[in-house]
N, CA, C and O of each residue as an XYZ file, in Angstrom:
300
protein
N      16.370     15.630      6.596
C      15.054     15.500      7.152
C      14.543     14.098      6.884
O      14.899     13.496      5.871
N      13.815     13.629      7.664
C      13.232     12.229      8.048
C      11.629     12.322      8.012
O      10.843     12.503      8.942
N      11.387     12.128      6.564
C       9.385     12.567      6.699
C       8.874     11.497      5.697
O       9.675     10.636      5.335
N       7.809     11.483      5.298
C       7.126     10.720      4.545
C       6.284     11.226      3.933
O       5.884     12.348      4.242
N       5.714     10.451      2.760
C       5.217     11.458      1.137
C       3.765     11.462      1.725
O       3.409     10.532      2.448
N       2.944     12.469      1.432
C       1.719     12.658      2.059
C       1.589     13.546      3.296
O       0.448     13.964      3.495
N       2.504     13.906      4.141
C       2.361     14.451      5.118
C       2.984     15.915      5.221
O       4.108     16.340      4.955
N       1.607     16.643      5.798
C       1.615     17.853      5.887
C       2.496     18.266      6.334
O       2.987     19.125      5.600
N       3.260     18.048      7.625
C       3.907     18.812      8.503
C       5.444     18.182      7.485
O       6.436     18.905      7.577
N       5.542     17.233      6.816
C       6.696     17.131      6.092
C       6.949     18.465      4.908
O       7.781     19.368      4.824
N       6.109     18.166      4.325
C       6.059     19.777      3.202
C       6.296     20.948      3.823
O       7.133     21.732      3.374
N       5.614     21.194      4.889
C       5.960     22.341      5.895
C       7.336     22.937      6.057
O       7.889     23.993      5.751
N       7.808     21.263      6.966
C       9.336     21.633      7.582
C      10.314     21.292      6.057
O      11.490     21.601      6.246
N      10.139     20.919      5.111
C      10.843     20.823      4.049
C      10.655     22.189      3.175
O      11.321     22.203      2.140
N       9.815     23.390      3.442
C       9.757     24.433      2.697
C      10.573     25.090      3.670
O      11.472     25.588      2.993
N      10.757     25.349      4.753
C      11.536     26.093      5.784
C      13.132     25.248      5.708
O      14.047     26.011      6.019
N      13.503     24.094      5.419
C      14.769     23.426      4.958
C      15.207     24.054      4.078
O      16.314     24.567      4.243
N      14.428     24.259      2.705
C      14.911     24.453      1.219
C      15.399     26.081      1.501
O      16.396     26.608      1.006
N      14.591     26.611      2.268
C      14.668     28.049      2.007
C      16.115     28.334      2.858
O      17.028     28.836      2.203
N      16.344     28.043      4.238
C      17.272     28.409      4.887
C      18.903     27.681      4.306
O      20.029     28.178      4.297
N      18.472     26.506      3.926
C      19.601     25.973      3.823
C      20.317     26.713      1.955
O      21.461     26.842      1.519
N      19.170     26.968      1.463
C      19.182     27.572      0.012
C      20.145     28.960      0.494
O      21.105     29.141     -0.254
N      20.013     29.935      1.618
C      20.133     31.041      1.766
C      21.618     30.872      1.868
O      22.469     31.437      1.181
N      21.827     29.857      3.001
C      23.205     29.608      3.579
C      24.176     28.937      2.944
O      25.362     28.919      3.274
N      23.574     28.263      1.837
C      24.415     27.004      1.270
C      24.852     26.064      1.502
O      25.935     25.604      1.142
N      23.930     25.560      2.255
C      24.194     24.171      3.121
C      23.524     22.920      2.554
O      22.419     22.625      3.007
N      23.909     22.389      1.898
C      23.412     21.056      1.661
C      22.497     20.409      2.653
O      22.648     20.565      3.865
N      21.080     19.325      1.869
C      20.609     18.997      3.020
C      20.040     17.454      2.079
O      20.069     17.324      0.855
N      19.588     16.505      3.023
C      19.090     15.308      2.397
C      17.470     14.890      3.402
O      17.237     14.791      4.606
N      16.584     14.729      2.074
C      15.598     14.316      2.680
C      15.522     12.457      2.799
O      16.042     12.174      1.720
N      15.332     11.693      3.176
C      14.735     10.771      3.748
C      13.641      9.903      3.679
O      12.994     10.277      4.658
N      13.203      9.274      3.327
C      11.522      8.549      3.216
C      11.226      8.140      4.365
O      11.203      8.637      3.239
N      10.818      7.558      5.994
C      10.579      7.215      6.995
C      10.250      5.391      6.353
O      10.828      4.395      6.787
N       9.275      5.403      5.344
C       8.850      4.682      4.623
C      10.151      3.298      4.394
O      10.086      2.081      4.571
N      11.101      4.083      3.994
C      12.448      3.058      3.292
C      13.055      3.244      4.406
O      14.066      3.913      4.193
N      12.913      2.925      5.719
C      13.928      3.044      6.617
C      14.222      1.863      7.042
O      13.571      0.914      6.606
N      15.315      1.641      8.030
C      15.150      0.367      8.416
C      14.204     -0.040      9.457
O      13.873      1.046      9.932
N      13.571     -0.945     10.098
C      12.674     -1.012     11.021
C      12.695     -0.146     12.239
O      11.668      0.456     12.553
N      13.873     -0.027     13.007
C      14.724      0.174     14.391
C      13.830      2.177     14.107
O      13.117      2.915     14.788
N      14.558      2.241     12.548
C      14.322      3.650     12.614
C      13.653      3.833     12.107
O      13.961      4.617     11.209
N      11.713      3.238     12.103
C      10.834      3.562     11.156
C       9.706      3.523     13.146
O       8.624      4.076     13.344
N      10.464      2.758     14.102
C       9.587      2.269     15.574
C      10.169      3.706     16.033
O       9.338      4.507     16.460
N      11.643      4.134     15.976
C      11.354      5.493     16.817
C      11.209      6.582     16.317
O      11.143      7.538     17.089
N      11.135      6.760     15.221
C      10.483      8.447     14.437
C       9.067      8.461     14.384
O       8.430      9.509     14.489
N       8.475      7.206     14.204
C       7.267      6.977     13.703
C       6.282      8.058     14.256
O       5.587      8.796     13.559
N       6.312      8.044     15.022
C       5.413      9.728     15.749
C       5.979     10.635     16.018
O       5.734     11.279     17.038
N       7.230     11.049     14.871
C       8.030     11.642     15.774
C       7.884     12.664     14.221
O       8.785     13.503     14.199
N       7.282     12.713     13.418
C       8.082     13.258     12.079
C       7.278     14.350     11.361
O       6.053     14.469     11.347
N       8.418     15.307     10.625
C       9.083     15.538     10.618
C      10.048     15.190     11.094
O       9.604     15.426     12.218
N      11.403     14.680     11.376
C      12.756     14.782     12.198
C      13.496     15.729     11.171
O      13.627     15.548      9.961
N      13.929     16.736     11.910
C      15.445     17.593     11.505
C      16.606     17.107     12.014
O      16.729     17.088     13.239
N      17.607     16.654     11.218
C      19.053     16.390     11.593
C      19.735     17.704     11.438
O      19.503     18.703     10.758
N      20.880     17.286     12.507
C      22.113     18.352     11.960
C      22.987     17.978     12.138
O      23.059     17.594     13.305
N      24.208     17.767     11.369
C      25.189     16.907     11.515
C      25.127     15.607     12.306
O      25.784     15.071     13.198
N      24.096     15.354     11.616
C      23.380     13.536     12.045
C      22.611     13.384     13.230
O      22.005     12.341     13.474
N      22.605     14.734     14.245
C      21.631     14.593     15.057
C      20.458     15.069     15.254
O      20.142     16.186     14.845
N      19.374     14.016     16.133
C      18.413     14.655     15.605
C      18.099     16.336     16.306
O      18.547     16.693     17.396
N      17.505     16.938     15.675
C      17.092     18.853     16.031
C      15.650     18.916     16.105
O      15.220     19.340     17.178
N      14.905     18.638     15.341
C      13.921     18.834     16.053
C      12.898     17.937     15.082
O      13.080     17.451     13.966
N      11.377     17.922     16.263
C      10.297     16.814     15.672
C       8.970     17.798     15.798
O       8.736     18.581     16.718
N       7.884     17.458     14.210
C       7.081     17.729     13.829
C       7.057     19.190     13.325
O       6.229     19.452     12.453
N       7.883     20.190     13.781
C       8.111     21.450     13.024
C       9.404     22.371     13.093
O      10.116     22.350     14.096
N       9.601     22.930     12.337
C      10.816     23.287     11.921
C      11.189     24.548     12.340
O      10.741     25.437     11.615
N      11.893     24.939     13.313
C      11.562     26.624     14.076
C      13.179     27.014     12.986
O      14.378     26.786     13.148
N      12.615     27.477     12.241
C      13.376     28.314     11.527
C      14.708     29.098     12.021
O      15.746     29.059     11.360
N      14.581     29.865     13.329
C      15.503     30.659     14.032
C      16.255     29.609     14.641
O      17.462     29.795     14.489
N      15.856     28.138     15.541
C      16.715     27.381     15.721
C      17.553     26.764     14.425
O      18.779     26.699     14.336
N      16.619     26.347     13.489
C      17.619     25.422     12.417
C      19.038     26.638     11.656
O      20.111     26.291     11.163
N      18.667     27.592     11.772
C      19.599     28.946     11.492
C      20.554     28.750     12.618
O      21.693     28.303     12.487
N      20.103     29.050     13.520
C      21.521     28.979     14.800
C      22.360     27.887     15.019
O      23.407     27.863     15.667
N      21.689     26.802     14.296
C      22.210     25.564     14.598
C      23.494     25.291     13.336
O      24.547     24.655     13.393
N      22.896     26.033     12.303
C      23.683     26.243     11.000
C      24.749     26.737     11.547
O      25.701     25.958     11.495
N      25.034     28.091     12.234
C      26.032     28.655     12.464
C      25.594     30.112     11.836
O      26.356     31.072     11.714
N      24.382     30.077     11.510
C      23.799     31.393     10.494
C      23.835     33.012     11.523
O      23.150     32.869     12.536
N      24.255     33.922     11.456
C      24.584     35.280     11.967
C      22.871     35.419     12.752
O      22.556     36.436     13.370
């Protein structure tokens, strides 16, 4: 995930990360938007939340739980 410290909808989609990926056992890495490089601080910048999955991006500003599961490969 691709968010920044202070923001609501980051805590959000990072409590729905911890939990699904906790369930499944999937490793996950959060991100600062903050420490990015420029290129990728101009196109997330209104974009965040970002969910990756296997490096691409899945989804922006909230985290639909049933997609980030299907996307896992989760039953």
């Amino acid at each position: 995930m691709l968010g920044r410290s202070g923001c609501h909808l980051c805590e959000e989609a990072l409590e729905v990360i911890r939990r699904v990926a906790g369930e499944l056992g999937v490793a996950y890495e959060v991100r600062d938007l903050d420490e990015s490089p420029p290129a990728e601080r101009e196109e997330y910048w209104e974009r965040i939340p970002v969910t990756f999955v296997d490096g691409a991006p899945h989804d922006f500003w909230r985290v639909s739980e049933k997609r980030l599961r299907a996307a896992l490969g989760a039953p």
